[in-house]
C-alpha positions in Angstrom: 126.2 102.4 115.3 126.8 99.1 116.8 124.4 98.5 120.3 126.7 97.7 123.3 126.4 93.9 124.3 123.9 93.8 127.1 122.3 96.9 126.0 118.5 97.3 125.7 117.9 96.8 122.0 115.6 100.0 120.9 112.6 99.5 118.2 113.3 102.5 116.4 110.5 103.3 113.4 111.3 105.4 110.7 108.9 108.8 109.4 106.7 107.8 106.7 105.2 111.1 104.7 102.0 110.9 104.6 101.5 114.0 102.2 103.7 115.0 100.1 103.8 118.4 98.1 105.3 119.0 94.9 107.6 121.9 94.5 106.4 124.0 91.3 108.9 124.2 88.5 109.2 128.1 88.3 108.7 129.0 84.0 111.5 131.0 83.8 114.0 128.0 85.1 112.2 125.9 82.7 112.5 128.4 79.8 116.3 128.1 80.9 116.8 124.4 80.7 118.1 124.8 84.4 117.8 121.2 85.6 119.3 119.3 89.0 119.1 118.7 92.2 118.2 120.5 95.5 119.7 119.2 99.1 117.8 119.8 102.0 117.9 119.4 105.2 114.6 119.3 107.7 113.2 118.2 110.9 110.5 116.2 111.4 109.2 117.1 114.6 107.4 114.6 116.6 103.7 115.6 115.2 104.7 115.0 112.2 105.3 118.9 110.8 108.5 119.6 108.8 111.0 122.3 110.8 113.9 123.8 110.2 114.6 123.6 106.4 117.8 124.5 105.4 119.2 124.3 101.6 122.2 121.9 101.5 123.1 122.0 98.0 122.0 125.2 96.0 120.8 124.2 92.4 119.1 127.6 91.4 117.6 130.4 93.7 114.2 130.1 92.9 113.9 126.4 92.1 116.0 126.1 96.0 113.1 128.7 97.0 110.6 126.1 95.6 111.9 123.2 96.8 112.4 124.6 100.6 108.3 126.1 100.4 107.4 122.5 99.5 109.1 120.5 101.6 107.9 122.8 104.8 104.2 121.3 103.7 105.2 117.6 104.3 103.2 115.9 106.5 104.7 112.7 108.0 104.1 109.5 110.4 106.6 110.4 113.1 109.7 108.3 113.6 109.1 106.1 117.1 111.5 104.9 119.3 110.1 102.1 121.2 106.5 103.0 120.4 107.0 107.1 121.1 107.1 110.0 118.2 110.3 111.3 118.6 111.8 114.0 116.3 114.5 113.0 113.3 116.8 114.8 111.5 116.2 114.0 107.7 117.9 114.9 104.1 115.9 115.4 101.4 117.5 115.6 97.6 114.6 117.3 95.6 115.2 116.8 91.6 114.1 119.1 88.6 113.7 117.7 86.1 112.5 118.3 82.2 110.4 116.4 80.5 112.2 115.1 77.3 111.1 116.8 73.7 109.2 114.2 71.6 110.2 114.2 67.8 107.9 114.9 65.7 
């Protein structure tokens, strides 16, 4: 939203991930050709720890399960507002997909 004239301006920074854990494509999705995208929401506290996952948009139960364990491992640069961590609410849109079949 647009600041109020006169108002303090805020320096607001952003989380950067730091780490980043891939979800494992469970076999038995992949033996199924299931392929998409899972929604997620998460906080990202001021230490830098992911909370609160919740699945936004279900793609498959154990690729959402996946997906939701991964995320949970993120570690991130907390956001700042004017030089302090503070904690952000963040969506996440997880994809799976296959790799293409080569010709032979």
């Amino acid at each position: 939203h647009e600041p109020q004239p006169g108002a303090p301006s805020h320096d607001v920074r952003p989380p950067v991930p730091l780490r980043k854990v891939d979800p494992k494509y469970i076999a038995a999705a992949a033996a199924e050709k299931v392929e998409g995208t899972v929604r997620l929401f998460a906080v990202i506290r001021k230490d830098g720890h992911v909370e609160s996952v919740a699945l936004l948009k279900h793609l498959d139960d154990r690729l959402d399960r996946s997906a939701q364990e991964a995320l949970a491992q993120w570690i991130f640069q907390p956001a700042l507002l004017d030089g302090s961590p503070m904690d952000v609410d963040a969506v996440f849109e997880i994809p799976f997909r296959l790799a293409p079949k080569l010709d032979n």
